[in-house]
C-alpha positions in Angstrom: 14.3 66.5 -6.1 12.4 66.2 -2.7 13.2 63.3 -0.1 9.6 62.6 -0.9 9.9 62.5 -4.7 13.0 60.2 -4.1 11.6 57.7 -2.4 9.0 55.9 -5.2 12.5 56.6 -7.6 14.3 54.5 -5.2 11.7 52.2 -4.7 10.5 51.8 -8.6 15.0 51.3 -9.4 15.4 48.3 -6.9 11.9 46.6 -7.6 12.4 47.4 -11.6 15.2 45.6 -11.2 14.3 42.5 -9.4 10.9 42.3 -11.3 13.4 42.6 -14.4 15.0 39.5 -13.4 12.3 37.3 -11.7 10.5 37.9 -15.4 13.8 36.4 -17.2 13.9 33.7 -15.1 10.2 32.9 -16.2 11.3 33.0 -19.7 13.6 30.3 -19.0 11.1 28.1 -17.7 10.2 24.1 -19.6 8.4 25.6 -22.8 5.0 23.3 -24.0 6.5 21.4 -26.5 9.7 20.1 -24.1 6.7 19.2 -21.5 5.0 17.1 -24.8 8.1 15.6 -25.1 8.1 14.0 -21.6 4.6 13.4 -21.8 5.4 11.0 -25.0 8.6 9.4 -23.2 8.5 5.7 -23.4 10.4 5.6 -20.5 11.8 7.5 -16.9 14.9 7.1 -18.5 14.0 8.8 -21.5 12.7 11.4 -19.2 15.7 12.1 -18.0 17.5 12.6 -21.4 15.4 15.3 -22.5 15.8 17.1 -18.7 19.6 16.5 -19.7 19.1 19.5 -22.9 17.5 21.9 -19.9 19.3 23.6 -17.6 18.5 20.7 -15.0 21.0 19.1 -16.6 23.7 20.4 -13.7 20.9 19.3 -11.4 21.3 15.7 -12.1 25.3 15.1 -12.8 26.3 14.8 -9.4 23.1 12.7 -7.9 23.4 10.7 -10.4 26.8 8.7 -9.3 24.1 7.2 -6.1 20.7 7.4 -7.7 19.1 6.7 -10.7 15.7 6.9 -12.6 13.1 8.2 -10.6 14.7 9.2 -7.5 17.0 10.6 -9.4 14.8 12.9 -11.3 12.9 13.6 -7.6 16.3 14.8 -6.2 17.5 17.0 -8.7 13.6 18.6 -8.6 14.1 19.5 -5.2 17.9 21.0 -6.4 17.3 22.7 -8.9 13.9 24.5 -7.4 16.1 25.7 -4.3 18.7 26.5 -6.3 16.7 29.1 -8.4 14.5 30.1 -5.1 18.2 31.3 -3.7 18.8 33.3 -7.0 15.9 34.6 -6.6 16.2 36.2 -3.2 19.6 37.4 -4.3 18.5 40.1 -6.3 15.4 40.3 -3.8 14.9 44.0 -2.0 16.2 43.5 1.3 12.4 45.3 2.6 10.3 42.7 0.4 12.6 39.1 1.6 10.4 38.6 4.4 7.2 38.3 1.6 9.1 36.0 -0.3 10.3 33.5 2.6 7.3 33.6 3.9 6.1 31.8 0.8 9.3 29.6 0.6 8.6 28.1 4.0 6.4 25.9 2.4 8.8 24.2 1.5 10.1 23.7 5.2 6.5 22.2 6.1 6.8 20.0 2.9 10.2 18.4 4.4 9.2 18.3 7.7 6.3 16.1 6.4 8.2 14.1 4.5 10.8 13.2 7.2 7.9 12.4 9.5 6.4 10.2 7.2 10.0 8.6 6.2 10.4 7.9 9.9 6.9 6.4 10.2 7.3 4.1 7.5 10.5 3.6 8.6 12.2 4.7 5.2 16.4 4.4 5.2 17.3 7.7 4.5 18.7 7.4 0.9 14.8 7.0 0.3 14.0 10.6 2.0 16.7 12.6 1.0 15.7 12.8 -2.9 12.2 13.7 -1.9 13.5 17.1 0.6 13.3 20.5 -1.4 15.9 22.7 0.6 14.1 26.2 -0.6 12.7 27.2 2.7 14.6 28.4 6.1 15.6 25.0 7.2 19.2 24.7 6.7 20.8 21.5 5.0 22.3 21.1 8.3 19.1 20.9 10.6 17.4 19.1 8.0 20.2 16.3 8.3 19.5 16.7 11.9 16.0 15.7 11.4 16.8 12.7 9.3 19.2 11.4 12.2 16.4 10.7 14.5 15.3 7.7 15.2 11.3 7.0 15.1 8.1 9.7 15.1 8.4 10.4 18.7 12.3 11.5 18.6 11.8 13.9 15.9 8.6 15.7 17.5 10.8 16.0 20.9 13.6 17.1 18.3 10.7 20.2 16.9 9.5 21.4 20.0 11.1 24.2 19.9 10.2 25.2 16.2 6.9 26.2 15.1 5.4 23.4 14.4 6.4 21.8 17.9 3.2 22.4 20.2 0.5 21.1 17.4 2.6 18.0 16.9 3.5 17.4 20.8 -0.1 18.1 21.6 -0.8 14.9 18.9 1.9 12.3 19.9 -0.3 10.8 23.1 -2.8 10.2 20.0 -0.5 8.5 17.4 1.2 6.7 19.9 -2.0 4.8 20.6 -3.3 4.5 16.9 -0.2 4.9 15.1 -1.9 7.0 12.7 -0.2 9.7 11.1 -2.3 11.5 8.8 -3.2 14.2 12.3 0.6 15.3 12.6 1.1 15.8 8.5 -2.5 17.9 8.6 -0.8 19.4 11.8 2.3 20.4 9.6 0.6 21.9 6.7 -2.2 23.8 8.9 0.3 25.5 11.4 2.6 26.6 8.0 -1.1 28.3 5.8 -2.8 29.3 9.0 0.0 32.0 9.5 1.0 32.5 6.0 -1.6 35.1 5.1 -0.9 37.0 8.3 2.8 37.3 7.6 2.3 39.1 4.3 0.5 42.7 4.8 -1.5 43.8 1.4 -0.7 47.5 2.3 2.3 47.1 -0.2 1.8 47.7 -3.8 0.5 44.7 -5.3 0.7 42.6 -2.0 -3.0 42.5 -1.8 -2.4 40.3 -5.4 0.2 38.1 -4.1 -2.1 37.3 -0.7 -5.0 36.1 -3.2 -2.2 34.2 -4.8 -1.8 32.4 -1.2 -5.5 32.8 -0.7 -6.2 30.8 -3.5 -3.5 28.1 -2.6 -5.5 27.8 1.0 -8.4 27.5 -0.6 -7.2 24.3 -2.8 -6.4 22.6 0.1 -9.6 23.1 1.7 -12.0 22.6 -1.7 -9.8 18.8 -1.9 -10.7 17.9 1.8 -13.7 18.7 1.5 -14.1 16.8 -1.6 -11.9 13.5 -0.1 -14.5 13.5 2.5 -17.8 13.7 0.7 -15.8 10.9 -1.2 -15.1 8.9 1.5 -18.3 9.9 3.0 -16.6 11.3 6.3 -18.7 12.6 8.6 -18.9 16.4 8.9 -16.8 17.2 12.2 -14.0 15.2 10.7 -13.9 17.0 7.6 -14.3 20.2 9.4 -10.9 19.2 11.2 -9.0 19.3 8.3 -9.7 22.7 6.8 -7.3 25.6 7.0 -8.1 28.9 7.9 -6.8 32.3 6.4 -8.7 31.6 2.3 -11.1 33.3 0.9 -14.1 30.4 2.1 -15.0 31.7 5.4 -15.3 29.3 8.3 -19.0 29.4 7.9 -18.9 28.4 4.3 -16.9 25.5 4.8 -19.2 24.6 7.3 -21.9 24.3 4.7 -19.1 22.3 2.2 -18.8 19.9 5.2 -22.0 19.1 5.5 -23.0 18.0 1.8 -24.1 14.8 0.9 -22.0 14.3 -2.1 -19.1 15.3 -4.3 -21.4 16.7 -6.6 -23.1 18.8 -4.2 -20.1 20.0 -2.2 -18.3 20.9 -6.4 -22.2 23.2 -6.6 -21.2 25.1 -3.3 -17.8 26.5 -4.3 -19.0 27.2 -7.8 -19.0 30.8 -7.8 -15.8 31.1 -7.0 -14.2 27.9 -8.4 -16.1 26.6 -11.6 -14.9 22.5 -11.5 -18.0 21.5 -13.8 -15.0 20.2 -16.2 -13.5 18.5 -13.6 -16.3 16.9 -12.2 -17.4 15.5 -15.9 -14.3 14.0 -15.5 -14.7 12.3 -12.1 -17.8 10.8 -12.8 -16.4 8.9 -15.4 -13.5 7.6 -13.2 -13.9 8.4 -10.0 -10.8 10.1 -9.7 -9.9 13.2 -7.5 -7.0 14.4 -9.5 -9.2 15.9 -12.0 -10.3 18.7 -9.4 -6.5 18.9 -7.9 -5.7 19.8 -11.7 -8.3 22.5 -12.2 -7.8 24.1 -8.9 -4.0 24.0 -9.9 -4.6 25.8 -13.2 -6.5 28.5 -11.3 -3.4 28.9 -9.1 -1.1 28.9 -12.1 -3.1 31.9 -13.7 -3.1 33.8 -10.6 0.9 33.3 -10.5 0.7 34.2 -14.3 -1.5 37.3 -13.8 0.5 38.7 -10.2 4.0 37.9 -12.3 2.3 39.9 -15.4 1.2 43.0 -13.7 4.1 43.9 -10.7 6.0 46.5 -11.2 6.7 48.1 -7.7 6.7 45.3 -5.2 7.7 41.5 -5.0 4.7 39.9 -6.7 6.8 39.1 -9.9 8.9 37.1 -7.5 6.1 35.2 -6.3 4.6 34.8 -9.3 7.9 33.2 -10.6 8.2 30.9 -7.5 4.3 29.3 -8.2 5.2 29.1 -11.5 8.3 27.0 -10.9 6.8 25.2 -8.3 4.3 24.3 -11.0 6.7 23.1 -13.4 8.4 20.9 -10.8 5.0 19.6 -10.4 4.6 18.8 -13.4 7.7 16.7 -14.4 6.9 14.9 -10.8 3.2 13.8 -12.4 4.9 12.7 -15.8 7.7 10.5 -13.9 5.0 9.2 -11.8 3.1 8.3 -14.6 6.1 7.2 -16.7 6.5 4.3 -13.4 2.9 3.0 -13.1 2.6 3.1 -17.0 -0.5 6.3 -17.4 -1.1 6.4 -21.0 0.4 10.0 -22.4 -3.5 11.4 -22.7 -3.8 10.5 -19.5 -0.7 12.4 -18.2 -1.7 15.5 -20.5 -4.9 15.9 -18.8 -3.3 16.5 -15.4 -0.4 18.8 -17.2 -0.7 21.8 -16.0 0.7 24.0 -19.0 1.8 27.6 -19.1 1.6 30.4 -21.5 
């Protein structure tokens, strides 16, 4: 066989492999009926029973001798997602890691958030720590680093030589004088999704699928600020400061969300792409946002379902799994949440976003 001939062999043995894998691990994610279960809980700590018949259960023995309910449930969350992220870039192809960290590093802008805001609030740090998912680049080490310092301005001096230093340095003059902190959190979230779809190609098979995968995740974020706005009835250059680039809504289309004069409206401009007439049935009855955060979810969740569906020959099962599991987490966090501030179970089901 040819050197030429050889190389899609090679490449469809490794990635047949770790597509193999990433598609067991999917198998083993919380099946409908376990998610029912929860849903129907009468309590957190019934929550936590049935997580204890799942293979969280090793995520909760050892946090649980310090915390309890839902803290508890938050911490071992943020464990056992890590814990299956690093499996999963164990059997990763060492030429396709830099895809999947690049996704993962979410996580790092998530934690960085978190801390910011613990620090703001001035949280003690047994109140942080079960909120941090470790699945991203930051080390356990550095983020304990993080948690050590002392107020908002410490840590930003602490940051500036990380990535998301200069946007938040260029902000502290700012929050110093307002002590707002919503800039530095958009900050955080916008430096990590502004890069994201630069640092993963599409010129790899199936890459092009996992960047519509992060495409659509941008999007999301910008469809719900635009929509917190028209809600809040924001004037147009502020909403326009919180949108993301690097989606599929071009800067000159969100120009035109920001500028509608209502929710309704600004739910009419993004139909084409993004069909929330459910959702928006929903809100009218309520007033409530979540009902468009759930249906922009479910869209991400079928991309992750489709891109895990149809790799074969690059790293978009991986990614696929990841969104998945990130959506399962997601959704045990809603049902906890729910479980503390007493949201009936058909309440809790709507925002369930199930899979399969």
């Amino acid at each position: 066989m040819s050197a030429a001939a050889m190389l899609p062999a090679a490449r469809a043995l490794k990635f047949g492999y770790a597509n193999a894998r990433a598609k067991a691990m999917k198998s083993l994610l919380l099946e409908r009926p376990v998610l029912e279960q929860m849903i129907d809980a009468g309590s957190v700590r019934e929550v936590i029973g049935i997580l204890e018949n799942t293979s969280y259960k090793q995520d909760l023995g050892e946090p649980s001798l310090k915390y309890s309910g839902a803290d508890l449930i938050e911490l071992a969350l943020g464990r056992h997602f890590a814990r299956n992220a690093r499996k999963a870039l164990g059997f990763t192809p060492k030429d396709a890691v830099g895809t999947i960290m690049s996704v993962l590093e979410k996580w790092d802008a998530h934690n960085v958030k978190t801390i910011l805001l613990g620090k703001h609030l001035a949280h003690p740090d047994d109140e942080i720590v079960p909120l941090l998912v470790p699945a991203g680049d930051l080390t356990p080490d550095m983020l304990k680093r993080m948690r050590e310092q002392r107020d908002v301005e410490s840590l930003v001096s602490f940051l500036a030589r990380t990535e998301y230093g200069e946007p938040l340095v260029q902000l502290l003059d700012d929050y110093k004088k307002t002590r707002n902190v919503q800039p530095l959190l958009n900050a955080i979230e916008m430096t990590f999704y502004s890069v994201l779809s630069q640092r993963i190609s599409g010129t790899q098979p199936d890459e092009p699928a996992i960047l519509e995968l992060v495409k659509a995740d941008i999007d999301a974020k910008n469809i719900m600020s635009a929509l917190r706005g028209k809600r809040d009835r924001a004037p147009e250059e502020e909403v326009m400061r919180y949108f993301i680039d690097g989606g599929n809504i071009s800067r000159r289309e969100m120009k035109a969300l920001a500028a509608c004069s209502s929710v309704e409206e600004a739910v009419d401009k993004v139909k084409a792409r993004y069909d929330l007439g459910v959702a928006l049935e929903r809100y009218k009855a309520d007033g409530s946002l979540v009902h468009f955060e759930s249906g922009l979810e479910r869209r991400i969740v079928e991309k992750g379902m489709s891109t895990l569906r149809i790799s074969i020959l690059s790293p978009g099962a991986i990614v696929g799994y990841l969104y998945l599991k990130e959506n399962e987490i997601g959704n045990i966090r809603k049902i906890v949440r729910g479980k503390e501030f007493g949201v009936p179970p058909e309440k809790l089901r709507e925002s369930v976003i199930f899979v399969g």
